[in-house]
N, C-alpha and C positions, 0 to 999 in steps of 0.2 A: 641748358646751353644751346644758343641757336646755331645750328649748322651751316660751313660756309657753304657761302653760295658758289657754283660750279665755274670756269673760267671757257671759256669758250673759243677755238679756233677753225674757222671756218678756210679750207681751201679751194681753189677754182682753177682747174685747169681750162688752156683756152681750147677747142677743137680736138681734144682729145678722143684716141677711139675708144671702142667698148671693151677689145679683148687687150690694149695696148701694153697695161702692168702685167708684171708679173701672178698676184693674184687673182689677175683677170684671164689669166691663159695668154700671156704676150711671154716675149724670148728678150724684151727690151729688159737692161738692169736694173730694177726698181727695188733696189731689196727697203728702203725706208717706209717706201708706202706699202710694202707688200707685207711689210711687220705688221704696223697697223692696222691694215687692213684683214687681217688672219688673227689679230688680238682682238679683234671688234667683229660686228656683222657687216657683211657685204650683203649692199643693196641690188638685185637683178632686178627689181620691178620697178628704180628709178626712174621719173622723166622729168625731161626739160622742156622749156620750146623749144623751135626749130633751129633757133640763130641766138646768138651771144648777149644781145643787149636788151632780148626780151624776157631771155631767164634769168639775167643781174636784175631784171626789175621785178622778176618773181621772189626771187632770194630776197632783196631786200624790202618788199611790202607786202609778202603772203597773197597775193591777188595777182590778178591776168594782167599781161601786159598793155592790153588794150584798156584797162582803167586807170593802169597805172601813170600813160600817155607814150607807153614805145608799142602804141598797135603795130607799125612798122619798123624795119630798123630805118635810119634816119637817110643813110647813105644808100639804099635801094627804096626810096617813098615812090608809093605810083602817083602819076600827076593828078594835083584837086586833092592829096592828103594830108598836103603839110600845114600846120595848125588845126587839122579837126580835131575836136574832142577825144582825147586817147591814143591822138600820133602827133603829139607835140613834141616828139624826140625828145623828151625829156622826160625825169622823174617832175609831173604835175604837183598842182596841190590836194587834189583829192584822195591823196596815200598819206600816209606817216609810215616812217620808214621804222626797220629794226635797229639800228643806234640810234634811233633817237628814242627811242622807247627805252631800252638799256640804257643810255647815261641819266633820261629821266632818272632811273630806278636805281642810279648808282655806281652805274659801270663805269669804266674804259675804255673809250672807244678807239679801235687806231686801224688804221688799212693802209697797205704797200701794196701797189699793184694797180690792173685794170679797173677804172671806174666804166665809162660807155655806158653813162645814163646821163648826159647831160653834161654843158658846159657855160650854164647862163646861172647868173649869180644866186636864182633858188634851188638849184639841180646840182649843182657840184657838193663833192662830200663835205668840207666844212659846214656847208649851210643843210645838212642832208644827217649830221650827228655825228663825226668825227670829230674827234677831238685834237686829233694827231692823223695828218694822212699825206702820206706820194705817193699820187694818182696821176697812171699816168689816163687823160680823158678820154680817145675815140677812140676807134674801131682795133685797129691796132698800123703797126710799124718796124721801120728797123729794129732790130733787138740790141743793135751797137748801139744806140742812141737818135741823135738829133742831125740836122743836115741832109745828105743825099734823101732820106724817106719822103721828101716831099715832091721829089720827082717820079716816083709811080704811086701815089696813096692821093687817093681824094680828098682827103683833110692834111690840116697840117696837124705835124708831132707835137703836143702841146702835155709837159709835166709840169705838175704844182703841187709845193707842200704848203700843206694849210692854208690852200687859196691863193696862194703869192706863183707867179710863174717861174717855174727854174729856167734860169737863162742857159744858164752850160752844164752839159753832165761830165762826170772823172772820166780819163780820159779810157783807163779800162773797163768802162761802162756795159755790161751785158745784162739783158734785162735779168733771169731769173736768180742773178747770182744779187744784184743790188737790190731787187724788191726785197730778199730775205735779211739782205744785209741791215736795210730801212726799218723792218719790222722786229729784228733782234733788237737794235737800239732804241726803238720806241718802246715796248716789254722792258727793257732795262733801265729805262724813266722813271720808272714806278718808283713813285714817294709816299704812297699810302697804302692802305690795306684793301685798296676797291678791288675788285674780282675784274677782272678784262674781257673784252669782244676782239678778236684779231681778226680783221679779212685781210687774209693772202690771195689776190686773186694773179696768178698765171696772166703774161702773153703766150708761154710757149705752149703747146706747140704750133701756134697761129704762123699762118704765112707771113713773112718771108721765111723759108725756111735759114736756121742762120746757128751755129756752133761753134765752140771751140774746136780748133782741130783736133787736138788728142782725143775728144770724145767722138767724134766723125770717127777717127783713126780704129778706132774698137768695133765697130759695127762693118770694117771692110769687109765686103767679101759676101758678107751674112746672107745678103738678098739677090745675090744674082740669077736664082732659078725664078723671079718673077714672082707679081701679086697672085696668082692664083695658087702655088707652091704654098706660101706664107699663108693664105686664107683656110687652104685646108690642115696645115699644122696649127693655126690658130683655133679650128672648130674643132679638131682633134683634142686639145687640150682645154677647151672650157668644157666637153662632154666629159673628160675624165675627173676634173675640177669640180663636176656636180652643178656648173653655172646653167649648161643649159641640157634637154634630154637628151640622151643616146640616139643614134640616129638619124637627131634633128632637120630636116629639110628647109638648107639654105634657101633665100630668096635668088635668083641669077642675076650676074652683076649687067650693072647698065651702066655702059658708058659711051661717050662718043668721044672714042680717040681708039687707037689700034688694039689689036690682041698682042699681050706680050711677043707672041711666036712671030708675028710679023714686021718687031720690028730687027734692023740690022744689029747689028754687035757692038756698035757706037752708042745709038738709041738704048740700046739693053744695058750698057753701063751708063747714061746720063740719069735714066730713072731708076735705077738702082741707089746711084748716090744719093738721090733725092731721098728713098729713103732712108739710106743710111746715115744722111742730117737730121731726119726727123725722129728716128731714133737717138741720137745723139741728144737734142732739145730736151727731150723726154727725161732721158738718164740725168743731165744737169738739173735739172730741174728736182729731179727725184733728191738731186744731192744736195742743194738746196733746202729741202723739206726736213733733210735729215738734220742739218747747222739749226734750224728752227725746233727741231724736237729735243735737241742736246741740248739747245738753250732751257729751254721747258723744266728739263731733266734737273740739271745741273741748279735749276734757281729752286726746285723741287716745289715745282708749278704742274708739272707732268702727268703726276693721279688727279690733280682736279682740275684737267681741263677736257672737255668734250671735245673732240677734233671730226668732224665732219668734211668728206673730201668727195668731191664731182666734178664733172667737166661739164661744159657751159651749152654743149648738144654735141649729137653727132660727131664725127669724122669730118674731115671739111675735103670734098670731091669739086670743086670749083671755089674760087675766086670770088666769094659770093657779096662781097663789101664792095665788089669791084662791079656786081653785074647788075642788071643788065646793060648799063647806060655806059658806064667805064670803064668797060671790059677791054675795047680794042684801045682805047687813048693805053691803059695801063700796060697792054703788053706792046706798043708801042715803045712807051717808053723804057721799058725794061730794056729791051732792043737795044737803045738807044746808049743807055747810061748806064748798064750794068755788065759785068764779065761774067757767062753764067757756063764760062770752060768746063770743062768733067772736073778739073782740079782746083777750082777755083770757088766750085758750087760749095754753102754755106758759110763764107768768109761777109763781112763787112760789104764787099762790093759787089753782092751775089745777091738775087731779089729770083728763087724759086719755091713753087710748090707741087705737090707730089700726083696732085690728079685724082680720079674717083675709082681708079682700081687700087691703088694701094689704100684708099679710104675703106672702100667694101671690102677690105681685106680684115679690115679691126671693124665693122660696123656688124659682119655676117655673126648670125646667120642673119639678122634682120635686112628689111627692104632700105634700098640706096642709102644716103648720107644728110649731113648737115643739110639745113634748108628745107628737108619736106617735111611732111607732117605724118608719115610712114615711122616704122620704130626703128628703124635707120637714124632718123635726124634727131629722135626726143627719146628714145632708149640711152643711158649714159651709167659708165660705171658712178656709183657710189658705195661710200661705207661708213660706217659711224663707230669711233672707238674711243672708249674711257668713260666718264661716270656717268650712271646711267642704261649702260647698254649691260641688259644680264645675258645677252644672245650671244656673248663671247664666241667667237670660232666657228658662227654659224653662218651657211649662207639664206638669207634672207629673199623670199621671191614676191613679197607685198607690192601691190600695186603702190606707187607715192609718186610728189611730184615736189620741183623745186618752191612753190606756194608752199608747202608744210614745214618749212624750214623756219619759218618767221614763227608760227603758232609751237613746234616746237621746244627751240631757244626760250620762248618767253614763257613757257609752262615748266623747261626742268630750272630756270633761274626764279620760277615763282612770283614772273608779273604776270599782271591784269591784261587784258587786250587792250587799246582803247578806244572802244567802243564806237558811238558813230561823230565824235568831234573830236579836233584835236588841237590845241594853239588858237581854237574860238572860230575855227571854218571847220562845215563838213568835211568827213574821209569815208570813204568804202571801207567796208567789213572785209577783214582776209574772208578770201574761198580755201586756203589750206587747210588744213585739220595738223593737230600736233601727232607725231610720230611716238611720242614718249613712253606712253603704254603701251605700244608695239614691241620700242625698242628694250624696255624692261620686262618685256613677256608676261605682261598681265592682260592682254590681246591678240587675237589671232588676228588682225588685220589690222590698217590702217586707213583703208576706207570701206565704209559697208560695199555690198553687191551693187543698191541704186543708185551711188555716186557717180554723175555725170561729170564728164572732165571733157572740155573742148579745148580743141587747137584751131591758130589759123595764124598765116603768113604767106605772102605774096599770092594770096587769092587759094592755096593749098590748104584743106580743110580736114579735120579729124575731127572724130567726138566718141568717147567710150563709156561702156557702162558695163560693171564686171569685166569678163573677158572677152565681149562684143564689140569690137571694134567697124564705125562704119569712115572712109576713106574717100575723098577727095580729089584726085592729082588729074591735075589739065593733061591732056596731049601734050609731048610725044611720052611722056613718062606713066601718064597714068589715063584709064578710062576715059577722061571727059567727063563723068560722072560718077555715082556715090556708088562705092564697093563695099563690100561685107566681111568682116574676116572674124574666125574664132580664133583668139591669141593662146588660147587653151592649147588647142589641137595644129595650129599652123602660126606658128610665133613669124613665120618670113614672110606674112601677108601673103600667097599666093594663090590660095583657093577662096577663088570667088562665093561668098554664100547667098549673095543677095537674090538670085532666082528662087533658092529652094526654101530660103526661110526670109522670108519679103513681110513680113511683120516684126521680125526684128529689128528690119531697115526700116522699115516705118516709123518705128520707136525711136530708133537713134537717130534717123531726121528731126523727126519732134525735139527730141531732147539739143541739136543743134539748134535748131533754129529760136530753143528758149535760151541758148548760150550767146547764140550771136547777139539778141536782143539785151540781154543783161548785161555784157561787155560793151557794146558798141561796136562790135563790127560791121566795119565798112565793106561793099560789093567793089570786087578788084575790079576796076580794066581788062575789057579785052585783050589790049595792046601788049599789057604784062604776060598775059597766059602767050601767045603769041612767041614771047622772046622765052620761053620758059627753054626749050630745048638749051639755050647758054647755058643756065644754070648747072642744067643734068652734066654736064661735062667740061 
C-alpha cells in the first residue's frame, strides 16, 4: 500500500523578532505556536536574508535572491539596478518555484497572505503555481485594509484572488484575522484526495503597527520600564530555555534616537505603547494560527501535515521600505494624515512603529536588526513540527537557511528537483540542501563544515563557512571594511578576528567573492553606503 503523502503548511511571519514567542524566550501570549513549536524542533541556527522580499524569494525557489531577480528589494533599488539581471523586482524566469513543482506532482496549492515577489503578469502567484490565492502583493500596509495606506506607503495597497483585483475588502477587515479566515476556506474546498501546500504568510508584525484594542488592552502596563529592562529579561530567558549559552555576551544596541532614561514621561509612555501594539499584533496573530491548526485538527489533516514556521528576517529597527529615499516624504506624511495620540496609537488611523531599541531587544544577543547582514537581520526563530520531524522536543542549533525549505518539502513529499529546465527555458539549480535528514535524525547536520553561504543587500555583505563568519557593514554601523567573527565563541559579532587569524579572512573573501560572481551581485553605490546611517535608526 503506498503511503500518503505528507500535507504541508508553511507560516511566515513579517519582521518578527528572535526571542518574541513564547518558546522563544518572549513574555508575548503565544501559546499556539509555542505548542508547536515544543511538539517539534526549534530551529536556532535559522537564516534568512536581510529583508522580506528576498527571503520570500528564497522560500519559494531554494536559491539566492540575486538569481532569483529580487537582488534588491524593489522599493529601496540603488540607482542603475532596476532591470539588471537578478534585480528585476520580481520572481524572474530563470527559477521554477515550489508550487509549481508540487501541483506538477499533484498537489494543492493555495496561499493567503503576503506575496512581495512581484506584481506583473509572470510574477504574481497564480502565474507562479497557486491554484487558489489572496495575495495581498507589496511591501506591506494598513492592516485595516485599503484606502488612507496610500498616503504614507510608496506603493499602492493592491489585493487579488486568483489574479483578479479585490476592489473592496469587509468592512471588519484586519489583516491576520482574514488571511486565516481566506486560508481555512480554501483547505475546506477540497474535493479530492490531493495532499495540500498552504502558504500562510503574515503582515503582522510589519509596520504600521496596528491592533485590535482588547489585545493592546492586555499588554498595558507590561513595558513601561523600557527596551533595555525587556532585553535583559529576554536573554535571561532563552539562557534558561537552552536557546542560547549561559553567560552569553550581548552585542551593544545601536541606535540613533535617545536612551530610554532620557526621555520625558510623555515620551516613555508613547514608546511603550508602541510596544505594547506590537505585542498585541503578535498575540492575534498567534490566535489566528491557532483557528488554522483547529481546522487541521478537526478535518484530521493535523498528523499529516508538516507545519514549518519563521519570520521573514530580523526585527525591523527602521522603516526600511521607506528608506533611504522615502524616509522624510513618509513621515511627513504620517504628520500629516495620521492621529498617532498615546490613545489612539494602533487603531485604523494610527501609522507607527517601534524603533531599533525595542527591535534589539528581541534580536539580542545578536548584532542590530532587519536589513544587515549581521545575525541581527538574517538569525530568525524557526521550527518544524509534525511528520517527519523525529527531533520532537528538541532544540535544534544546525546552521540552515530559508534556500532549504524548497529542497526540503520536495524530498519529504518525494519529488524530483527539476533539474536545469523547466516549461522548455533554462532555471538555476537550488543552492539549498534538504533539511529532512537532519530533521529525522539520521544527520548531524544540515550543511557540511565547507558550505559557503553569502549574503548581500544594500551594498552590506556576509559570507560563512562553518562558524566563521566574515562581515561587511559601511560606516557609521560597521567598519568600512571585512570583519571576522567566530559564531562559535561570539554569536553577537563583537570580537574582531581578522588581525590574529588573517587567513581565515582570506578564505572567506575568496569564498565571497566566488559568491558574488555566481549570483550576480552587483557593486552598491557610494551614495547608498552614504545614507546608510538612516537605516541604523
Amino acid at each position: 500500500m503506498t503511503a500518503k503523502r505528507p500535507n504541508f503548511l508553511l507560516i511566515v511571519a513579517d519582521d518578527l523578532g528572535f526571542s518574541d514567542l513564547g518558546a522563544f524566550g518572549g513574555e508575548i501570549a503565544t501559546p499556539h505556536l509555542d505548542a508547536l513549536a515544543t511538539a517539534g524542533v526549534r530551529l536556532t541556527g535559522f537564516h534568512s536574508a536581510p529583508a522580506c522580499s528576498p527571503t520570500r524569494a528564497m522560500l519559494m525557489t531554494g536559491t539566492d535572491p540575486h538569481i532569483a531577480g529580487i537582488g534588491s528589494m524593489l522599493e529601496v533599488s540603488a540607482p542603475g539596478f532596476a532591470g539588471a539581471p537578478g534585480y528585476e523586482g520580481y520572481l524572474n524566469q530563470r527559477v521554477v518555484t515550489l508550487p509549481e513543482l508540487l501541483r506538477d506532482a499533484g498537489y494543492r496549492t493555495i496561499l493567503s497572505g503576503k506575496w512581495h515577489l512581484g506584481d506583473t503578469p509572470t510574477s504574481k502567484p497564480d502565474a507562479r503555481g497557486f491554484e487558489r490565492s489572496f495575495a495581498f502583493l507589496p511591501a506591506g500596509g494598513s492592516h485595516y485594509g485599503q484606502g488612507e495606506l496610500n498616503r504614507f506607503a510608496t506603493v499602492e495597497a493592491l489585493y487579488e484572488e486568483d489574479g483578479v483585483p479585490v476592489e473592496a475588502l469587509p468592512d471588519d477587515f484586519y489583516s491576520s484575522d482574514y488571511f486565516a479566515t481566506k486560508l481555512i476556506q480554501y483547505l475546506a474546498e477540497r474535493d479530492d484526495d490531493r495532499p495540500f501546500f498552504a502558504y500562510l504568510p503574515f503582515t503582522a508584525p510589519h509596520w504600521p503597527l496596528q491592533a485590535p484594542d482588547a489585545e493592546i488592552a492586555k499588554y498595558r502596563g507590561r513595558y513601561d520600564d523600557g527596551p533595555n529592562a525587556l532585553r535583559a529579561r529576554r536573554l535571561a530567558r532563552l539562557e534558561a530555555l537552552g536557546l542560547c549559552e549561559p553567560d552569553v555576551e550581548p552585542h551593544p544596541v545601536v541606535a540613533d534616537e535617545p536612551e530610554w532614561e532620557a526621555l520625558d514621561a510623555a515620551g516613555k509612555a508613547w514608546s511603550a505603547r508602541t510596544m505594547e501594539v506590537y505585542a498585541a499584533m503578535v498575540d492575534r496573530m498567534d490566535q489566528n494560527i491557532g483557528r488554522v491548526v483547529e481546522h487541521l485538527r478537526s478535518t484530521g489533516e493535523l498528523d499529516n501535515t508538516l507545519i514549518l514556521f519563521l519570520s521573514d528576517n530580523g526585527a525591523e529597527g527602521a522603516i526600511v521600505e521607506a528608506m533611504p529615499i522615502y524616509g522624510p516624504i513618509i513621515v511627513d506624511r504620517v504628520k500629516r494624515h495620521y492621529d498617532n495620540s498615546l490613545d489612539n496609537l494602533g487603531r485604523p488611523t494610527s501609522c507607527c512603529w517601534y524603533g531599533p531599541r525595542w527591535a534589539q531587544a528581541a534580536t539580542a544577543p545578536s548584532r542590530l536588526h532587519k536589513a544587515f547582514t549581521s545575525e541581527g537581520g538574517i538569525r530568525v526563530p524557526a521550527f518544524a513540527s509534525g511528520p517527519g520531524v523525529t527531533r520532537a522536543g528538541e532544540i535544534g542549533h544546525a546552521f540552515s537557511t530559508a534556500m532549504d525549505v524548497l529542497p526540503t518539502v520536495l524530498d519529504m513529499a518525494g519529488i524530483a528537483p527539476a533539474g536545469t529546465h523547466y516549461a522548455g527555458r533554462p532555471i538555476a539549480l537550488p543552492r539549498g540542501r534538504s533539511m529532512a535528514p537532519w530533521l529525522a535524525g539520521k544527520a548531524d547536520a544540515v550543511h557540511s563544515q565547507e558550505t559557503e553561504t553569502g549574503w548581500e543587500l544594500f551594498g552590506r555583505r556576509a559570507v560563512r563557512k562553518g562558524d566563521w563568519k566574515a562581515l561587511w557593514l559601511p560606516h557609521p554601523v560597521g567598519a568600512g571594511g571585512w570583519q571576522l567573527y567566530d559564531l562559535a565563541t561570539d554569536p553577537g559579532e563583537i570580537h574582531d578576528r581578522a588581525a590574529d587569524r588573517p587567513d581565515i579572512l582570506a578564505e572567506l573573501r575568496e569564498a565571497w567573492e566566488r559568491y558574488a560572481a555566481e549570483t550576480g551581485v552587483l557593486p552598491t553605490p557610494v551614495s547608498v553606503f552614504e545614507l546608510d546611517g538612516a537605516l541604523a535608526g
